[in-house]
N, C-alpha and C positions, 0 to 999 in steps of 0.2 A: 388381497389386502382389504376389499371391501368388506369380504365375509367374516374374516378377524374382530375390525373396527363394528360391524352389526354383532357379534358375538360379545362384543364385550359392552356395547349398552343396552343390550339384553340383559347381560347378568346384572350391571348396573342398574338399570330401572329393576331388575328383581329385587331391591333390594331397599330401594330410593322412596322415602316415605315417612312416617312419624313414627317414634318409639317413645313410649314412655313405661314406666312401673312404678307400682302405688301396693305400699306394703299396708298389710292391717296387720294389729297383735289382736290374739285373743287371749284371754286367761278366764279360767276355768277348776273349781276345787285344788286349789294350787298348782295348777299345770298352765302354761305362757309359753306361747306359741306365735312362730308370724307367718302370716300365706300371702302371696303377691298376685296381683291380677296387673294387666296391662295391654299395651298394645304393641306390634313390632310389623314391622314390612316384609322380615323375614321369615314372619310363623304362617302357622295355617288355621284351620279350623279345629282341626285335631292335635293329635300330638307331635311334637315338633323335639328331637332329642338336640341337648344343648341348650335349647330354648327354654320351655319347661323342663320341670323339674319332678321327678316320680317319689311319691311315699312308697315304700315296696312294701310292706304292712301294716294292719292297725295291733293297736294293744288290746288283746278280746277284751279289756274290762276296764281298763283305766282309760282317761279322759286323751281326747285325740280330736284332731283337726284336721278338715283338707276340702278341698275342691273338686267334686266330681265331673270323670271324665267319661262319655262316651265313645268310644273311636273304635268301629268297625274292624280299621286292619291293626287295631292291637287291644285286642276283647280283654287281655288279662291286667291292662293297664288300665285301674279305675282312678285313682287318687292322685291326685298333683299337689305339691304344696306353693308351686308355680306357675300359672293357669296363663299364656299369653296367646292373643288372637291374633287374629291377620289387619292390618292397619287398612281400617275401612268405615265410610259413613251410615254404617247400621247399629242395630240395636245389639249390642254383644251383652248375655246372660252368664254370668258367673253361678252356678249354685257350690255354696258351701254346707259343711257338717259337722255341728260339733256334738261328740258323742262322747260316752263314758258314765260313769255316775249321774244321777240327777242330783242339777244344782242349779246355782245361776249363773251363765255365762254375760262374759262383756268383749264386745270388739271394740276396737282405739285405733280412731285413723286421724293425719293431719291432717283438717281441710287445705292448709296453706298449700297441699302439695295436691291437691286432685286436680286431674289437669280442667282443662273447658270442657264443656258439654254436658249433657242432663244424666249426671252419676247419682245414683239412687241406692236406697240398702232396706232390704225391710224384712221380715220372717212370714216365709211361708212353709211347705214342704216338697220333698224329692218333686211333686210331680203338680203343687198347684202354689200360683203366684203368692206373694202376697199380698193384704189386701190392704196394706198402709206401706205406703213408701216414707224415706227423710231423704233429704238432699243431702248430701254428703259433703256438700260446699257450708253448709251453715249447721252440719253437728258435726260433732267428732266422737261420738259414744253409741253403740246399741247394746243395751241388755234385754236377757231371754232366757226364759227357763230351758236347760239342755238337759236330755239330748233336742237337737232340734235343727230344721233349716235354716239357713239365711240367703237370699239372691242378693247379687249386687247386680242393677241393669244399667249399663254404660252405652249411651251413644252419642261417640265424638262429633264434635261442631267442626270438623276437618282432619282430611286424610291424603295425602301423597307429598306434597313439598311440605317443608318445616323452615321458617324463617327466625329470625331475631325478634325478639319485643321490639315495642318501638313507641315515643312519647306522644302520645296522643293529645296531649294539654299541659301546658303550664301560665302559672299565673303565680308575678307577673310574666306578660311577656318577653320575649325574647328581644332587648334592644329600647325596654322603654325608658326615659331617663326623667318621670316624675312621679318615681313610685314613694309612697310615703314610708317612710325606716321602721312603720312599726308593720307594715303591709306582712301578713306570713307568706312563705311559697306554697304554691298547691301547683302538683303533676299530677298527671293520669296517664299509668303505665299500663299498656294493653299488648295480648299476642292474641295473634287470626288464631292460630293452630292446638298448643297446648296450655295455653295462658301461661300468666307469670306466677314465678316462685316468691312469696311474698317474703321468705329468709333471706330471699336474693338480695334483696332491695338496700343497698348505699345510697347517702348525699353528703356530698361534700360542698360546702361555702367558702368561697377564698381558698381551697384545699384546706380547710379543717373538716374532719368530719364528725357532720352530726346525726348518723344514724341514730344514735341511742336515744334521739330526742324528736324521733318524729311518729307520728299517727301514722298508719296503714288500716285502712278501709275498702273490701270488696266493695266494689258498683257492681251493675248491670253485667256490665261490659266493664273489664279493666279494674285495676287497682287505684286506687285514689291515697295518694302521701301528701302530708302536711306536714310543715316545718313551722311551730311556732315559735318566737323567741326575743329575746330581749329588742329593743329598738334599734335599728343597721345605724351606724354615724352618717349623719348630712351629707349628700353630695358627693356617694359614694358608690364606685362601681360595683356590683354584687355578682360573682361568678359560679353558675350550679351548678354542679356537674354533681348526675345519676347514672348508676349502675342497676342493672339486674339483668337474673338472668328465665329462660322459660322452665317449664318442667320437663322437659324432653329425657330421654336418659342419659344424654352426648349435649349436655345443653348450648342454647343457642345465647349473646350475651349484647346486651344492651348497652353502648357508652357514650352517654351525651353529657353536649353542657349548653346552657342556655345563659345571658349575662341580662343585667339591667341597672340602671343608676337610680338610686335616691335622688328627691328633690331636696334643695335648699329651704333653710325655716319658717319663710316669707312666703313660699308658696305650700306649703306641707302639712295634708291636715291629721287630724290624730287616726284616722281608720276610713278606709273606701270601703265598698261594696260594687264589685265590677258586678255588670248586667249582660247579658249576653242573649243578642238579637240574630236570630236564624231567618233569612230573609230566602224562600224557594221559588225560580222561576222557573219557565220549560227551557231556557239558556244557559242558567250557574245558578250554585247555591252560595251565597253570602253571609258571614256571621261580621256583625259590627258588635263591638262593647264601650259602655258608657259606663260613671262611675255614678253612684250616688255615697258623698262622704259626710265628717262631720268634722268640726273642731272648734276649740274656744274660739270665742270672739268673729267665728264667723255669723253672716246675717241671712236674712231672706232672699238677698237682692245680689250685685253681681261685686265681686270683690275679685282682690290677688288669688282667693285658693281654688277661686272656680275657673276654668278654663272653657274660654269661649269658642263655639264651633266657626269652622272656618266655614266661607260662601259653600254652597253646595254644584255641584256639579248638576245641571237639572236632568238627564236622565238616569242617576245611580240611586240605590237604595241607601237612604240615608236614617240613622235614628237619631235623637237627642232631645234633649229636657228643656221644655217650656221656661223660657225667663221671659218676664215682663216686669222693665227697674225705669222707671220715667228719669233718671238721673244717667242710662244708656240707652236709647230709644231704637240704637242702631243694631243692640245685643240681644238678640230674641230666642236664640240657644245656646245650650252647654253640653261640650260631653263628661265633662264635671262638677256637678253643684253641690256643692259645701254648705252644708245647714249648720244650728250651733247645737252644741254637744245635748245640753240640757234639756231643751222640749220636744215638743214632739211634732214630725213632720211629715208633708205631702211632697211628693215628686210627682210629676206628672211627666211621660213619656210621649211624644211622636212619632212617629215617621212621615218619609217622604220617598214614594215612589217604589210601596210594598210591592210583591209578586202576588205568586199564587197560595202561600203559606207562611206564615209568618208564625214563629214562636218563642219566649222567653225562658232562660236560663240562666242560675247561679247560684253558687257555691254555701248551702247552706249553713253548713259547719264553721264560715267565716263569721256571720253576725254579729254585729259588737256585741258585748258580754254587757249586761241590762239594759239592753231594750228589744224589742220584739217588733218584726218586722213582716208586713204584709202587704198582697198585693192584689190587683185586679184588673179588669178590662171594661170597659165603657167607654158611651160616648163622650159623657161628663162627667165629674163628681158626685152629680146630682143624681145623677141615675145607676149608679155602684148600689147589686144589690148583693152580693157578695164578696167578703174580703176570706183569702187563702193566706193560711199562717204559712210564712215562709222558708220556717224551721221546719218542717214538716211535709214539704215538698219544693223538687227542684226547677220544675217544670211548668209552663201555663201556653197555651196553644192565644194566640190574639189573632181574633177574627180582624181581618180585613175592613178597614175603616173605623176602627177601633182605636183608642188610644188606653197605654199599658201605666196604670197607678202602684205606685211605691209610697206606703204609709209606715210610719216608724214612730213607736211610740216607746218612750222611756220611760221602764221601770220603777215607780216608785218603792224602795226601799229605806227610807230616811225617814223615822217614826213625826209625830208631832211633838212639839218642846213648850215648856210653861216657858213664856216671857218673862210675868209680870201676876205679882199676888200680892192681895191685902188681907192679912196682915203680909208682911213682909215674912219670906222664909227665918228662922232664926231667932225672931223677933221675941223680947220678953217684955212681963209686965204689960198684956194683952187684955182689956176687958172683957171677961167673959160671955159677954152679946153682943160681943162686935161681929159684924155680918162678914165672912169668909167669901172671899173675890176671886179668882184666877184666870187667868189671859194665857190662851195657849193659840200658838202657829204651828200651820206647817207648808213648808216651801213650794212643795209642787200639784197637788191633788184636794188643798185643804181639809178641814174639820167635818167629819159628819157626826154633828151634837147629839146624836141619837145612841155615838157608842161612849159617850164622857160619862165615866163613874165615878163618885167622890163618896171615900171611906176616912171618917172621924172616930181614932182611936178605936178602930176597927171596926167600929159600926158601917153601915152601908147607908149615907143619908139619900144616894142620888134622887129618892122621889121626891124628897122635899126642897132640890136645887132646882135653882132658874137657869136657864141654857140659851144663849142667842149668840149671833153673831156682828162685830161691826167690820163693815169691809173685809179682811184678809183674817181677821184674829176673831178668834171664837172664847165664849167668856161661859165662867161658872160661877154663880153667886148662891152662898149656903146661909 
């Protein structure tokens, strides 16, 4: 009975492992073709029948395609139009060939389906690399004069167990109940093995689904989905549920759902920006997140939309935002402060009882939509000698004893407006040496009188106007 049961997870580990297959088309002087490269637990190095697949001729003259093979114990077997390797963490060489007429060839592959790891494609020949690779994750095209080589170099980022994707991040969290309705959701779908299929990918809200309306974004590591969309109603449970599945060839399938509530109007500002603090000791690694938000009518100081940090525990790693309001002397932090929509503002970050590494994270692609946000590390304000635009990266390492700045400044897009002119717009019956007056504002950035032109009956008088300012309003006299 022993020998049975060893007999049979024998065959079973022979077999036990990753599979995947990754078709290209080529076309060529009107000829469209497809060849598949891959991996399987049950091939080998050579030729494998069932597995791959044999061209059994070429065309002497017309345009053709395939995968060269060398295999020892089957010398008359050169051409696969289905090339699969033994499922392993090495460097696996594909050479292809397209031959026939000289013209110009093109291959077409999905990135959305190449699995993980460092998949490459370039033109070289039978017998020398090539000497420019593309990642086959961020193109989907090669052209090349043919006849000619092409290598594909594949080496998977894992080999023997194959698992399900699995949700690596969402936001908001799972369980928060003071997320603001206009807040989007953002997940980050990841697989150890063959990564995720980015076709794969459903969400559903409430069970409505709204795949048709969300972003997908390779990361690093994982896919990144966003749901933007109209404002969720007050006070309202939000239920997500994702789907996807990996690229495997038997794929593996991913089905969660994450819930959170909307806050009420009183506390709810129009847009957060979660911060996300990675705190590393030689004990655990800890991430806390803090919000930095905005909304009318909020102020500088501590109101209903900011949410005060509770006593801290004194040995944990704590982060949060500097308040100092003499009207709360006892409220010295927030894990969310609510600036008002309109100007522009400083955050200033904390901690308490950092480790040995501490770094900052968050979600670019949220920013509110006109204003621009940056940030930095210092001791002070005062001594900020660089600010990192925030759109432009997600990441900033804060040294140890550092405190971490959030500056956000709103776009000025609102032109300046004439108030106020003498003569009056319209006005008739004007004498013609009355001196020309005009009073122009503007809201946020004001006037810079250096770029005020003033064109009479199309002439251009500006050199002969006076140009000043009083207080807020800036004046043209002709």
């Amino acid at each position: 009975m022993y020998a049975i049961l060893f007999a049979i997870l024998v065959a079973y580990g022979a077999v036990w492992g990753i599979s995947w297959r990754q078709p290209i088309v080529i076309s060529f002087s009107g000829f469209v073709d497809t060849l598949v490269f891959g991996v399987d637990p049950a091939a080998s190095w050579h030729y494998d029948p069932g597995i791959d697949e044999v061209i059994p001729f070429v065309p002497p003259s017309g345009p053709h395609a395939f995968f060269r093979l060398n295999d020892p114990a089957n010398p008359f077997i050169t051409m696969l139009s289905v090339d699969i390797r033994r499922d392993a963490r090495v460097r696996h060489i594909f050479k292809g060939f397209v031959g026939g007429d000289i013209g110009r060839a093109r291959i077409n592959w999905d990135p959305a389906t190449i699995p993980a790891g460092q998949i490459r494609i370039g033109i070289g020949t039978e017998t020398t690399e090539p000497t420019r690779w593309y990642d086959m994750h961020y193109n989907d095209h090669l052209e090349f004069d043919a006849p000619d080589w092409f290598w594909i170099s594949c080496r998977p980022y894992s080999s023997g167990a194959d698992h399900p994707p699995y949700l690596a991040f969402a936001y908001p969290q799972d369980g928060r109940r003071d997320v603001p309705p206009s807040a989007p959701v953002v997940v980050v779908l990841d697989d150890d093995e063959t990564g995720v299929n980015v076709h794969s990918i459903q969400m559903f809200v409430n069970g409505v689904d709204v795949t048709s309306s969300i972003e997908k974004r390779r990361l690093l590591s994982g896919i990144q989905v966003i749901y933007r969309h109209p404002p969720f109603e007050y006070d309202s449970l939000m239920n997500i549920r994702v789907i996807a599945a990996d690229i495997a060839s038997f794929p593996h399938y991913l089905d969660t759902t994450f819930s959170f509530r909307t806050s009420i109007p009183a506390f709810s500002p129009q847009w957060e920006l979660p911060l996300f603090f990675v705190n590393i000791t030689a004990r655990d690694t800890v991430t806390k997140c803090i919000y930095a938000a905005g909304a009318e009518g909020a102020s500088q100081f501590f109101d209903s939309l900011d949410v005060a940090f509770p006593s801290f525990p004194a040995p944990e790693f704590e982060v949060f935002f500097k308040l100092s309001d003499p009207a709360y002397p006892f409220i010295t932090a927030l894990s969310r402060d609510t600036r008002p929509l309109d100007s522009d503002n400083l955050w200033v970050v904390d901690f308490q009882n950092p480790g040995t590494t501490l770094f900052a994270s968050w979600i670019s692609q949220i920013i509110p939509e006109g204003t621009r946000f940056y940030a930095a590390v210092a001791d002070a304000e005062s001594t900020i000698t660089l600010w990192q635009n925030m759109a432009t990266t997600s990441f900033m390492n804060v040294p140890i004893g550092k405190k971490f700045f959030v500056y956000k400044h709103v776009i000025d897009t609102v032109p300046p407006r004439v108030v106020a002119s003498y003569p009056s717009f319209g006005e008739m019956g004007v004498n013609p040496w009355t001196n020309i007056i005009i009073a122009l504002l503007d809201d946020r950035m004001g006037i810079d009188t250096n770029s005020i032109s003033l064109v009479v009956d199309g002439v251009d008088v500006t050199a002969d106007c006076e140009k000043f300012i009083r207080g807020d309003t800036a004046f043209v006299a002709y």
